[in-house]
gemmi code that builds the backbone of each chain (N, CA, C; Angstrom):
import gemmi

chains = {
    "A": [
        ("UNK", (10.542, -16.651, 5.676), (10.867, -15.477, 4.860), (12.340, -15.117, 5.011)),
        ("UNK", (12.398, -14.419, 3.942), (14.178, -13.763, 4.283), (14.186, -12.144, 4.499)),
        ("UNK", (15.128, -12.679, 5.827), (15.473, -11.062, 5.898), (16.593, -10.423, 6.023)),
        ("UNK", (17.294, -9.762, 5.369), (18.331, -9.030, 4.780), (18.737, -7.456, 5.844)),
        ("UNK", (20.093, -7.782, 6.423), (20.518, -6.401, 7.103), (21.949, -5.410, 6.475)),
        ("UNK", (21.835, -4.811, 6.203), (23.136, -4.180, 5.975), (23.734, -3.166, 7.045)),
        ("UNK", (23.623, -3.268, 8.311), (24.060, -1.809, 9.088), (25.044, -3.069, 10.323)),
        ("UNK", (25.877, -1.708, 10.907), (26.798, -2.372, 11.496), (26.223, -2.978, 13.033)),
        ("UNK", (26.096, -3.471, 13.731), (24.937, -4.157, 14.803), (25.960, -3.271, 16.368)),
        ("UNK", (27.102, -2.639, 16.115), (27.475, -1.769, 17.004), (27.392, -0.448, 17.290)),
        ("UNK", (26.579, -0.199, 15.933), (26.057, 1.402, 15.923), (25.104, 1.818, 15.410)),
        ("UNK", (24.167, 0.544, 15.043), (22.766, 0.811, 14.298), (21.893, -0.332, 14.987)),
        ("UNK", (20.514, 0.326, 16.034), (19.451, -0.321, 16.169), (19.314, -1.771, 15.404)),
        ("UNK", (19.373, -1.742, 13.980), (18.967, -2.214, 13.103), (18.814, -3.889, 13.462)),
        ("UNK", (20.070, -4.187, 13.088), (20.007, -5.404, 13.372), (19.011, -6.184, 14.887)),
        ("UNK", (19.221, -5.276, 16.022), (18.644, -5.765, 16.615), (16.642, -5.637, 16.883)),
        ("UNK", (16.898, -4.802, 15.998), (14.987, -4.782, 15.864), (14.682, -5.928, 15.055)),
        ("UNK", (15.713, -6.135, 14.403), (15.146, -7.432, 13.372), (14.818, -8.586, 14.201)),
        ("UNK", (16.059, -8.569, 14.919), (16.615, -10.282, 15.902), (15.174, -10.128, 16.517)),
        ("UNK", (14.884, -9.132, 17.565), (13.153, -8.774, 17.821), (12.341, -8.725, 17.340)),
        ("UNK", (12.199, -9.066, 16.329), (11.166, -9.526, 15.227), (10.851, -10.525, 14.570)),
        ("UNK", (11.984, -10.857, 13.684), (12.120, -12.127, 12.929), (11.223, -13.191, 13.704)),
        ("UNK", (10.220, -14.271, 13.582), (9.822, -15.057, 13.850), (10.697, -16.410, 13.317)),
        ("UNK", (11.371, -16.547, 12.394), (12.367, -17.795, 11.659), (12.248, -17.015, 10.452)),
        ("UNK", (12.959, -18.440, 9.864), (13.506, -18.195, 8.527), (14.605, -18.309, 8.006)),
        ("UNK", (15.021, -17.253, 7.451), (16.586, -16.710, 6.735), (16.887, -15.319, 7.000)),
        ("UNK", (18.378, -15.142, 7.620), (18.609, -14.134, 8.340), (19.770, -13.787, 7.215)),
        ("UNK", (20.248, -12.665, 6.552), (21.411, -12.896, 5.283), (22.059, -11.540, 5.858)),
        ("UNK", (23.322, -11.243, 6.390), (23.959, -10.122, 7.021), (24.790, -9.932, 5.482)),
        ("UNK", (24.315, -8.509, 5.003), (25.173, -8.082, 4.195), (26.274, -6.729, 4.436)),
        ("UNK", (26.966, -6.031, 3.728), (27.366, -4.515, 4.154), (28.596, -5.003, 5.497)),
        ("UNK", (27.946, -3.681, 6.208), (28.421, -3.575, 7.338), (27.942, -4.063, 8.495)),
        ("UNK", (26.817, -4.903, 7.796), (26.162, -5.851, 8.736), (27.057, -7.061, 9.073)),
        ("UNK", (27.630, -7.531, 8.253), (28.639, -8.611, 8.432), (29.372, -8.483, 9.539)),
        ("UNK", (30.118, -7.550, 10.221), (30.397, -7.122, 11.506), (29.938, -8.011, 12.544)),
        ("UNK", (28.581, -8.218, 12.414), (27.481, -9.176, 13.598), (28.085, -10.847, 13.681)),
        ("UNK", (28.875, -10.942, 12.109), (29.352, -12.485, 11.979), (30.175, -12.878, 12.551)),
        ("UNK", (31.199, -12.036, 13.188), (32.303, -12.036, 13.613), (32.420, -12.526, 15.267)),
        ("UNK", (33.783, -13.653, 15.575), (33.777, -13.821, 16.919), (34.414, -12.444, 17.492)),
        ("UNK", (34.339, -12.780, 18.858), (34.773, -11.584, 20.207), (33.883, -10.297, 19.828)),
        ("UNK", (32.898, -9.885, 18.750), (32.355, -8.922, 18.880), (31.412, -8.957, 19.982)),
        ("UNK", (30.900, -7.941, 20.913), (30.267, -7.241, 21.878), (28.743, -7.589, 21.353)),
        ("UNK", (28.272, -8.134, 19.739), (26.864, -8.414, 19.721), (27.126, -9.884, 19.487)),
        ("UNK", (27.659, -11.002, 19.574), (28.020, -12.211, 18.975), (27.123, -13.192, 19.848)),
        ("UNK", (27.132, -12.740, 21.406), (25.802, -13.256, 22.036), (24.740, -13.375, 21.635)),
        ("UNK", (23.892, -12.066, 21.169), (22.783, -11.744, 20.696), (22.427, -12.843, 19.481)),
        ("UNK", (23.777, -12.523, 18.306), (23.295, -13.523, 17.203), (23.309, -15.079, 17.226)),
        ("UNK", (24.064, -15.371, 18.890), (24.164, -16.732, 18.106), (22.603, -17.141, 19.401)),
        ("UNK", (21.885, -16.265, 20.041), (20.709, -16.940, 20.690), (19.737, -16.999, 19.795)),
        ("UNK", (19.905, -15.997, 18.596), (19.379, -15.816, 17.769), (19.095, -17.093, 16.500)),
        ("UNK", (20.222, -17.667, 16.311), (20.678, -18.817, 15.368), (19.927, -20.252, 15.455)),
        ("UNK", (18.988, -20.399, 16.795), (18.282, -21.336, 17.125), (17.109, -21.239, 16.252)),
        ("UNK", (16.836, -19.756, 15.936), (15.421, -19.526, 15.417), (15.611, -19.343, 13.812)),
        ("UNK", (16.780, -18.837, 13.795), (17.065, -18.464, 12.524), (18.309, -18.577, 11.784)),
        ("UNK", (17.731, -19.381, 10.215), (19.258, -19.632, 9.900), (19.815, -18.489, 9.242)),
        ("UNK", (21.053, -18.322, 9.934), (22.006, -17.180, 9.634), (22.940, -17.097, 8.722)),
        ("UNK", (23.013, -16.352, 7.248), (24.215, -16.315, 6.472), (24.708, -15.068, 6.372)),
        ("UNK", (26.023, -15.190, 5.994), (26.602, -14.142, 5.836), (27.313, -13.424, 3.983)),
        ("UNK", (26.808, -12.538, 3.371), (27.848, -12.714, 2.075), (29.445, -12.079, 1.971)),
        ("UNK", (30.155, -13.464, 1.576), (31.175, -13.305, 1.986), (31.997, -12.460, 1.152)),
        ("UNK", (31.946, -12.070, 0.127), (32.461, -11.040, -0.410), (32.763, -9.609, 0.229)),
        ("UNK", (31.897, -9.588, 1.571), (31.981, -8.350, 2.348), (32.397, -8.254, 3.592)),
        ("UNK", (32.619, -9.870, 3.825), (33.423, -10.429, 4.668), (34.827, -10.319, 4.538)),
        ("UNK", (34.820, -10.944, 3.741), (36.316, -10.677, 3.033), (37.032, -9.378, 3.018)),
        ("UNK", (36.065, -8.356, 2.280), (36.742, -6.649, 2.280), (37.204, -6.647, 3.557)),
        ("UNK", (36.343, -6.635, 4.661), (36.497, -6.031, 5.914), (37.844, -6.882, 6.391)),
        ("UNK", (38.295, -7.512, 5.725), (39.530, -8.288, 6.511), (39.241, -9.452, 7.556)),
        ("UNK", (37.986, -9.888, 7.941), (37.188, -10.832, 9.038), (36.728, -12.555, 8.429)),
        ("UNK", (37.393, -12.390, 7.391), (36.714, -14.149, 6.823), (36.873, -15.323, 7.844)),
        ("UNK", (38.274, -14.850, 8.724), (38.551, -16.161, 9.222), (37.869, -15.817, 10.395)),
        ("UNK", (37.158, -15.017, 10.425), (37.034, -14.974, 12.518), (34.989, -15.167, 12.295)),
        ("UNK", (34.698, -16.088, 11.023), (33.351, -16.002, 11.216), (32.580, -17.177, 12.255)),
        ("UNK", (31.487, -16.860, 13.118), (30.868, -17.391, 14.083), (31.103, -18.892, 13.602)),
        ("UNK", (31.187, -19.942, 14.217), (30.792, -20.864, 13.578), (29.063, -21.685, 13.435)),
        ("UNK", (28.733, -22.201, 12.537), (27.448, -22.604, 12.264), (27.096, -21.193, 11.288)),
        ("UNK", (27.096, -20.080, 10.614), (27.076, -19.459, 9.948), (27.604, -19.666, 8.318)),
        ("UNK", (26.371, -19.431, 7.722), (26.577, -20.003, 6.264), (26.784, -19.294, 5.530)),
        ("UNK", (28.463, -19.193, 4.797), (28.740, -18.493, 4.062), (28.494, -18.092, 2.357)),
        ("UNK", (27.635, -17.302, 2.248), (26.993, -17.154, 0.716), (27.758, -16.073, -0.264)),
        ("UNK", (27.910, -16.544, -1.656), (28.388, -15.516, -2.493), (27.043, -14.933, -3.057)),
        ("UNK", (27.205, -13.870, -4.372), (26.407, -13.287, -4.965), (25.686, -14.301, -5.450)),
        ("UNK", (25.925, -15.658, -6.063), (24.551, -16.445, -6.321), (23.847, -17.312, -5.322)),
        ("UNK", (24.504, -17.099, -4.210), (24.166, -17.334, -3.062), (22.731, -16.367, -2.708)),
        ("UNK", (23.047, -15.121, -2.828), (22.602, -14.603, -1.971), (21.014, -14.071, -3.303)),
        ("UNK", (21.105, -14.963, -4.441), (19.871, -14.723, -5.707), (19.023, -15.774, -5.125)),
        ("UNK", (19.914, -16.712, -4.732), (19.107, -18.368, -4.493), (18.461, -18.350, -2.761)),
        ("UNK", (19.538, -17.038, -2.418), (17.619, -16.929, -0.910), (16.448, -15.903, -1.555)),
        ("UNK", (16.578, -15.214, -2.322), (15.316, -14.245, -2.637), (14.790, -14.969, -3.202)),
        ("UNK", (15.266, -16.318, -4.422), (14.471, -16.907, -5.055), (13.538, -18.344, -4.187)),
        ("UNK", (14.562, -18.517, -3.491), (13.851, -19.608, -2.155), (12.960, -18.940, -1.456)),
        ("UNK", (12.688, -17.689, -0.973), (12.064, -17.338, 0.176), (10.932, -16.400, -0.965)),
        ("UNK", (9.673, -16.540, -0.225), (8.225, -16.016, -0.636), (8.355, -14.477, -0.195)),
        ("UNK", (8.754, -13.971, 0.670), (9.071, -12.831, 0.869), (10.445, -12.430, 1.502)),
        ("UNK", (10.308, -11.204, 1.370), (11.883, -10.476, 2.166), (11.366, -9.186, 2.744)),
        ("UNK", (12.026, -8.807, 3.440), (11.925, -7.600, 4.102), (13.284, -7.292, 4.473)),
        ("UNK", (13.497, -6.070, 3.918), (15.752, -5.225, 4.297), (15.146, -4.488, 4.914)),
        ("UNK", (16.214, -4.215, 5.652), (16.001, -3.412, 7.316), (16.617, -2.762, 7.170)),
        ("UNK", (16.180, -1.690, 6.464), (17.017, -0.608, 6.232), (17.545, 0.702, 7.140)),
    ],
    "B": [
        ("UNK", (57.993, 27.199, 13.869), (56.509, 28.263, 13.085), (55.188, 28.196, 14.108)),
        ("UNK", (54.898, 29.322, 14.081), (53.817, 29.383, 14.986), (51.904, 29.379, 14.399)),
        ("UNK", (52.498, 28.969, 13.138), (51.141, 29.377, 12.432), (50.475, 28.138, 12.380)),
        ("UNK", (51.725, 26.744, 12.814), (50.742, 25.219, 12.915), (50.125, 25.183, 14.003)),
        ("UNK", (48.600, 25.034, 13.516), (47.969, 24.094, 14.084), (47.872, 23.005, 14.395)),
        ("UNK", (47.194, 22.216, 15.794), (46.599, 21.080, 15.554), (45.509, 20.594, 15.176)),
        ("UNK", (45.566, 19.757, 14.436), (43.836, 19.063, 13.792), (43.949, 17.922, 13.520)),
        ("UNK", (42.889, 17.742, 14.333), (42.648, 15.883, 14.554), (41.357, 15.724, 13.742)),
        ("UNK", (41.361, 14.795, 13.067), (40.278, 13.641, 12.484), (39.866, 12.560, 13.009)),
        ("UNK", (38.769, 12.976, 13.415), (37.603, 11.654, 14.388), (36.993, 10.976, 13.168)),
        ("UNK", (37.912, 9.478, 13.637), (37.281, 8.542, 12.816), (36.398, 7.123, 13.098)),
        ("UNK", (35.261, 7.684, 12.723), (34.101, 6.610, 13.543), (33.081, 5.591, 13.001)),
        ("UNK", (33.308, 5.477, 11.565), (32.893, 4.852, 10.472), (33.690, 3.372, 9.820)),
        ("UNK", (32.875, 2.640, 9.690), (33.337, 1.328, 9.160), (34.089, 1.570, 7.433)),
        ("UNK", (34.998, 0.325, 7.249), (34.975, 1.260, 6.222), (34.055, 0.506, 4.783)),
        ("UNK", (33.580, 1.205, 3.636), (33.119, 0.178, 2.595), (31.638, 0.901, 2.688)),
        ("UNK", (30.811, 0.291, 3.504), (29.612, 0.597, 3.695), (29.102, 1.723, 3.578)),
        ("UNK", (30.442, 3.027, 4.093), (29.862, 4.355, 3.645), (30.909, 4.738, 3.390)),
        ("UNK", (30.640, 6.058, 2.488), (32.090, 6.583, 1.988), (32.964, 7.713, 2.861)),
        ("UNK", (32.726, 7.646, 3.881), (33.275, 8.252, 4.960), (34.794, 8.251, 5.629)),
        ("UNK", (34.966, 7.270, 5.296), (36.959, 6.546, 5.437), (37.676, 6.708, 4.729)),
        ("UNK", (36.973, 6.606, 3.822), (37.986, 6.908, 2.263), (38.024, 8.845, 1.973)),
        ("UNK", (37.170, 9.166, 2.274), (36.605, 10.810, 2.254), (37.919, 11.279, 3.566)),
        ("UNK", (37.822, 10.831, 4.866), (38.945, 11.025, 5.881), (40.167, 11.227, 5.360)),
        ("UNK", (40.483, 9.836, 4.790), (42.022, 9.939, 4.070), (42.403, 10.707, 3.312)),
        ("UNK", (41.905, 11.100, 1.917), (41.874, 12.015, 1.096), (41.833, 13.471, 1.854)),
        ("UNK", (41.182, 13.819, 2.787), (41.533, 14.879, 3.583), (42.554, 15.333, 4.441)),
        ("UNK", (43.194, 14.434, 5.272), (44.364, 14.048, 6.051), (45.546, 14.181, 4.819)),
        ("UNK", (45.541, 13.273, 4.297), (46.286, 13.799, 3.382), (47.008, 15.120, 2.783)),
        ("UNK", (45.697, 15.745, 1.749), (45.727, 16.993, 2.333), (46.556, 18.162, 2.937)),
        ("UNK", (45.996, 17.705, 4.372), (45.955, 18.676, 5.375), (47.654, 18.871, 5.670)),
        ("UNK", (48.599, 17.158, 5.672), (49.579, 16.921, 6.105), (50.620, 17.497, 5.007)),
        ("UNK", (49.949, 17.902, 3.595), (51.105, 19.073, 2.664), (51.554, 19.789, 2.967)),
        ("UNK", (50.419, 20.852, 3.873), (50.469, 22.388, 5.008), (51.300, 22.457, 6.139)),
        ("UNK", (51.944, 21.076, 6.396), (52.774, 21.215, 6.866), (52.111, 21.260, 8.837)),
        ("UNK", (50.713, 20.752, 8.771), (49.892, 21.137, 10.322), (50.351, 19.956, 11.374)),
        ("UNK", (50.222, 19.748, 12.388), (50.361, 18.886, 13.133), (48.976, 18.458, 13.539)),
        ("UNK", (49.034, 17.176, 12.562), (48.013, 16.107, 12.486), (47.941, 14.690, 13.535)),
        ("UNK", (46.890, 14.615, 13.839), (46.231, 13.584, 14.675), (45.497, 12.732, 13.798)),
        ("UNK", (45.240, 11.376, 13.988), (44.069, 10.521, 13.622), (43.246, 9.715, 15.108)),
        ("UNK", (42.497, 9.815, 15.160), (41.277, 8.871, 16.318), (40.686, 8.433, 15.406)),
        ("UNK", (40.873, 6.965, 15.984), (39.759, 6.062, 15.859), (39.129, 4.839, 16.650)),
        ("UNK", (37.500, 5.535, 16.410), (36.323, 5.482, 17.827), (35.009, 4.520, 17.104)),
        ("UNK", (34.918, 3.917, 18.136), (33.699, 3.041, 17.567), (34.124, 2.440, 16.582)),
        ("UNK", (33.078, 2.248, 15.505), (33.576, 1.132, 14.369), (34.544, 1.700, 13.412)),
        ("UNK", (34.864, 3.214, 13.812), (36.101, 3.647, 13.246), (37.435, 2.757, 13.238)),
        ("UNK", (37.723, 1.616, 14.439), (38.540, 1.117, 14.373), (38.501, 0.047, 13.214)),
        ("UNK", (37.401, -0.428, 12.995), (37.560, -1.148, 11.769), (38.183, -1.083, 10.204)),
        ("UNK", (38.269, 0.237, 10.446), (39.400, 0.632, 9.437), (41.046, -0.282, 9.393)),
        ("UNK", (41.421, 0.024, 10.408), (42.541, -0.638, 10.252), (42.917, -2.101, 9.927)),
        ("UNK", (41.698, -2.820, 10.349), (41.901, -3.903, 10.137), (43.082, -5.141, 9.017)),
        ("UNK", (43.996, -5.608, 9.685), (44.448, -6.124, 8.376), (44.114, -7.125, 7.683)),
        ("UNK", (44.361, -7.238, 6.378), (43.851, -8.354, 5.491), (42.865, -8.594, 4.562)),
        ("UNK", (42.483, -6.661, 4.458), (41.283, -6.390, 3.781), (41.211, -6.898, 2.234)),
        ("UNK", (40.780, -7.317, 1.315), (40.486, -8.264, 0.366), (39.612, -7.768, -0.180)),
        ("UNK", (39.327, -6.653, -1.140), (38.167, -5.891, -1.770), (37.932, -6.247, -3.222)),
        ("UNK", (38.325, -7.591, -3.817), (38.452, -7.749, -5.318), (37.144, -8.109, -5.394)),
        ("UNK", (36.100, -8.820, -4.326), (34.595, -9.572, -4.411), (33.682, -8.379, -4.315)),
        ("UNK", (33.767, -7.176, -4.423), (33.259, -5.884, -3.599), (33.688, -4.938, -4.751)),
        ("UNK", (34.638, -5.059, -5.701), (35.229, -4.563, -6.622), (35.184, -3.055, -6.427)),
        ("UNK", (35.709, -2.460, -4.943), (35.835, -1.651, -4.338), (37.493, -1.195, -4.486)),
        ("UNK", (38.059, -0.209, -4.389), (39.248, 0.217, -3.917), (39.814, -0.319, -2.901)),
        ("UNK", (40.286, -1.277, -2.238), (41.150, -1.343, -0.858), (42.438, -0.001, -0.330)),
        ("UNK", (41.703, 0.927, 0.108), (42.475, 1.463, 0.807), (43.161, 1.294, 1.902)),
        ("UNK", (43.180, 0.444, 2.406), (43.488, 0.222, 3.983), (45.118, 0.457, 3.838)),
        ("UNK", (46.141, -0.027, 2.798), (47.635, 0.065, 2.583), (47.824, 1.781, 2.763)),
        ("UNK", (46.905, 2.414, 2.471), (47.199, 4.097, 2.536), (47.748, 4.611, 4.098)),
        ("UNK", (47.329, 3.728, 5.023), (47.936, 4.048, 6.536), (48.885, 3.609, 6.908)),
        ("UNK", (49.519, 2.877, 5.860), (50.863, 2.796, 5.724), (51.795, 3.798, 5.128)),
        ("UNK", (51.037, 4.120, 4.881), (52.190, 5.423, 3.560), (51.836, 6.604, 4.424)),
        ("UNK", (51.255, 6.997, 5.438), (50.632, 8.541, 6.310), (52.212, 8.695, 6.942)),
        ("UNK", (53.416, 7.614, 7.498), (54.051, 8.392, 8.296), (54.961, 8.778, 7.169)),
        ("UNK", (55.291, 8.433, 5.915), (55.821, 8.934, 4.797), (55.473, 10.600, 5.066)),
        ("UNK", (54.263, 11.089, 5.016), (53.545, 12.335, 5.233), (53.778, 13.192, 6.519)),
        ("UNK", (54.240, 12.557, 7.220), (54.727, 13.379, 8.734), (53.403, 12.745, 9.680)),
        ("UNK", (52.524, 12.240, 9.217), (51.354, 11.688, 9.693), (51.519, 10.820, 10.589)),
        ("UNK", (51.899, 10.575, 11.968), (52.643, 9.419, 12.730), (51.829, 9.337, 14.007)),
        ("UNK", (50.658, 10.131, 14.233), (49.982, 10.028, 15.599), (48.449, 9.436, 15.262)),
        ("UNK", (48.128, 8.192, 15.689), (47.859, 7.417, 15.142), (47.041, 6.900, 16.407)),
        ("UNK", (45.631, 7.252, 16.889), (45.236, 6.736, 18.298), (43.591, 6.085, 18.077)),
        ("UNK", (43.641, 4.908, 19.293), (42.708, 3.937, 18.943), (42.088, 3.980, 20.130)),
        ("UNK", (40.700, 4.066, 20.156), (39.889, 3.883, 21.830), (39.613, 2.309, 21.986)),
        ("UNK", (40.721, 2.078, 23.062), (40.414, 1.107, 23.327), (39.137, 0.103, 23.516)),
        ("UNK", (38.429, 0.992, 24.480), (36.759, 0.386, 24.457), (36.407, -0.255, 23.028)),
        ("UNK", (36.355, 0.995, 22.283), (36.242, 0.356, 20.644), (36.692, -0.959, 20.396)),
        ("UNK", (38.170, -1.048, 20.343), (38.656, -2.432, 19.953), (38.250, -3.456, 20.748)),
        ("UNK", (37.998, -3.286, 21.644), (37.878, -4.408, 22.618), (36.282, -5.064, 22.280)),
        ("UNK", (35.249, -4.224, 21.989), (34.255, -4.254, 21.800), (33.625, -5.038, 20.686)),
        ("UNK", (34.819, -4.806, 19.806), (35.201, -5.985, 18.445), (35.822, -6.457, 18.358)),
        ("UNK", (36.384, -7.257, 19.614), (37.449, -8.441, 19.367), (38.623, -8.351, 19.099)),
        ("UNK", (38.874, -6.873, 18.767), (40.215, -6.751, 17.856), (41.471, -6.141, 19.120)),
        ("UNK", (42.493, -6.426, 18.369), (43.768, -5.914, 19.881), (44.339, -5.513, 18.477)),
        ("UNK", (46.007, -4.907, 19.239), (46.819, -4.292, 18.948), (47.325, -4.696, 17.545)),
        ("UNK", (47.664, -5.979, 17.339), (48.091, -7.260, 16.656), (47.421, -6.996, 15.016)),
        ("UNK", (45.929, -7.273, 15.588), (45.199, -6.885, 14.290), (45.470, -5.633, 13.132)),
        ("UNK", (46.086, -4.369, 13.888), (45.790, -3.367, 12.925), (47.358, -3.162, 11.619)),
        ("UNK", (46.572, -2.701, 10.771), (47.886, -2.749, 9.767), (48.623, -1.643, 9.691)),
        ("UNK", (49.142, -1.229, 10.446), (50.050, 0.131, 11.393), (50.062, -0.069, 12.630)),
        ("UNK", (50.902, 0.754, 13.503), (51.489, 0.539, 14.816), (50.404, 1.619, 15.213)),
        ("UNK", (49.823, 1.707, 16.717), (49.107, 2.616, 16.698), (49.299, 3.019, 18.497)),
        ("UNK", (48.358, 4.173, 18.784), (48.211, 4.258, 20.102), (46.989, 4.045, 21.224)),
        ("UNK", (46.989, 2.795, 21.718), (45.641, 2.557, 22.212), (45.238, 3.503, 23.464)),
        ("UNK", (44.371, 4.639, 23.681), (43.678, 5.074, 24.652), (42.318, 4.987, 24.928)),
        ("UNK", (42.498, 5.254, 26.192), (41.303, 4.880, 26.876), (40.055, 6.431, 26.063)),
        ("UNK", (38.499, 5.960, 26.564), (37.810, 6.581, 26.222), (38.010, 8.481, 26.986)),
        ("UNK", (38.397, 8.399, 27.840), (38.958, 9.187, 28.812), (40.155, 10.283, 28.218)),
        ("UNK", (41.241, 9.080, 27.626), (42.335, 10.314, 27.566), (41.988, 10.482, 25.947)),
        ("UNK", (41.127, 9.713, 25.395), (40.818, 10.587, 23.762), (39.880, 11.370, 23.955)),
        ("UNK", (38.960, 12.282, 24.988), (38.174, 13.179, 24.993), (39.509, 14.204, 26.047)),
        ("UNK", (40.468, 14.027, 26.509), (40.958, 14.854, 26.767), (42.314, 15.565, 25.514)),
        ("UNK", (42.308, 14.021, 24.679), (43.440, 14.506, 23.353), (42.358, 15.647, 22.633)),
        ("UNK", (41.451, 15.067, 22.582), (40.282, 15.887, 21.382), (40.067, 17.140, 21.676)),
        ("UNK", (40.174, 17.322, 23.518), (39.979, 18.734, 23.835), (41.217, 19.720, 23.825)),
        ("UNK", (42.348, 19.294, 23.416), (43.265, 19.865, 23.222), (43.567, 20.734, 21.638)),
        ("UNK", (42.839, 20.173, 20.875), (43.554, 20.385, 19.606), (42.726, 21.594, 19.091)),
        ("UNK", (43.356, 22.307, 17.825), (42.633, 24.194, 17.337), (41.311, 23.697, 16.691)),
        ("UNK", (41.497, 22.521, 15.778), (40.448, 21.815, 14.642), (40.218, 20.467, 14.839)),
        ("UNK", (39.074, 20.480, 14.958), (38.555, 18.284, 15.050), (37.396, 18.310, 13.863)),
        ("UNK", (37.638, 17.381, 13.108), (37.589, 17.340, 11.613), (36.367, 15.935, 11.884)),
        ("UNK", (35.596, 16.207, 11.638), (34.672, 14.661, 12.049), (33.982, 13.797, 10.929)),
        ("UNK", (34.618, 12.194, 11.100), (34.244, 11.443, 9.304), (33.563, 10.199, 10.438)),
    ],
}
model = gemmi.Model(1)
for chain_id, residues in chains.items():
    chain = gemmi.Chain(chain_id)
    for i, (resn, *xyz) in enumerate(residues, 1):
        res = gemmi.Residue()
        res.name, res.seqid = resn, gemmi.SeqId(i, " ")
        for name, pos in zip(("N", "CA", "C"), xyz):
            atom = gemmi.Atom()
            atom.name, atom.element = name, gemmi.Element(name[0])
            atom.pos, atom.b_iso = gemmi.Position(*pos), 0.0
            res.add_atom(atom)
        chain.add_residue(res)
    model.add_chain(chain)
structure = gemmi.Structure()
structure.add_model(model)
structure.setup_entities()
């Protein structure tokens, strides 16, 4: 399944109830979730123990705003807006963690 | 003149995701016509504001981030970053698109306790 975060993973639960949840799948960091993609961040541990179970993308259009394109994790798959049609349409369900 | 105040703006919000940064500036702004003696903090993912190299044409958002360039135009020149914060995201001195002042978590709860007004975005 895919599951979709938008909150920043340094000041919102969010992300990490997911990482505690998610069984596999597709993990798609949008918003201010993108934050989580980034090297030297304080959660970058978390996501990349995470990355074994689950494949992780990021959309880069929001990557980009934030000024962070070049500092993304590596092994993280960078998706645009038809990127990010072609996981809802690949995946049987979704769940945003809102 | 004895009628300025100080008032600082705690800034603790990413920016994009909520409209909280952009709402800051437009206020600071503002404030710095009146002629007050203005502060900026920025705490937690507030530092992400500064970031340089922001790129908002895929987001078809405003890029404000060039506006903290134009604040010391405004008399706007105190400019402070909690370190913990940056460090916490990877980011140093280098990164931000203005010159700024890095303090510890310590001496920005003792700047904050100094000032008449703390303005919180």
């Amino acid at each position: 399944m895919l599951h979709i975060v938008n909150k920043s993973p340094l000041t919102s639960t969010t992300l990490e109830s997911c990482l505690n949840t998610a069984a596999g799948g597709d993990l798609l960091l949008i918003e201010d979730a993108v934050y989580a993609a980034t090297t030297g961040s304080a959660f970058e541990g978390k996501l990349k123990a995470a990355m074994g179970r689950l494949k992780v993308h990021v959309l880069m259009p929001d990557l980009e705003a934030r000024g962070l394109a070049d500092r993304m994790i590596e092994g993280i798959s960078p998706v645009d807006y038809a990127g990010f049609v072609g996981l809802t349409v690949a995946n049987k369900n979704c769940q945003s963690w809102l | 003149m004895s009628d300025v105040k100080k008032f600082m703006f705690v800034n603790r919000k990413a920016p994009y995701g909520t409209i909280y940064a952009l709402e800051s500036l437009e206020v600071v702004l503002i404030t710095a016509a009146f002629d007050q003696d203005v502060s900026l903090a920025f705490m937690d993912d507030g530092v992400y504001q500064l970031k340089k190299g922001q790129q908002t044409k895929g987001i078809e958002t405003k890029n404000f981030s060039p506006t903290y360039r134009a604040l010391e135009d405004y008399d706007v020149e105190k400019l402070y970053v909690e370190k913990e914060a940056m460090e916490a995201r990877g980011l140093s001195e280098e990164d931000f698109i203005v010159d700024v002042t890095v303090l510890s978590r310590a001496e920005m709860g003792a700047m904050m306790d100094e000032q008449d007004v703390v303005l919180s975005f």
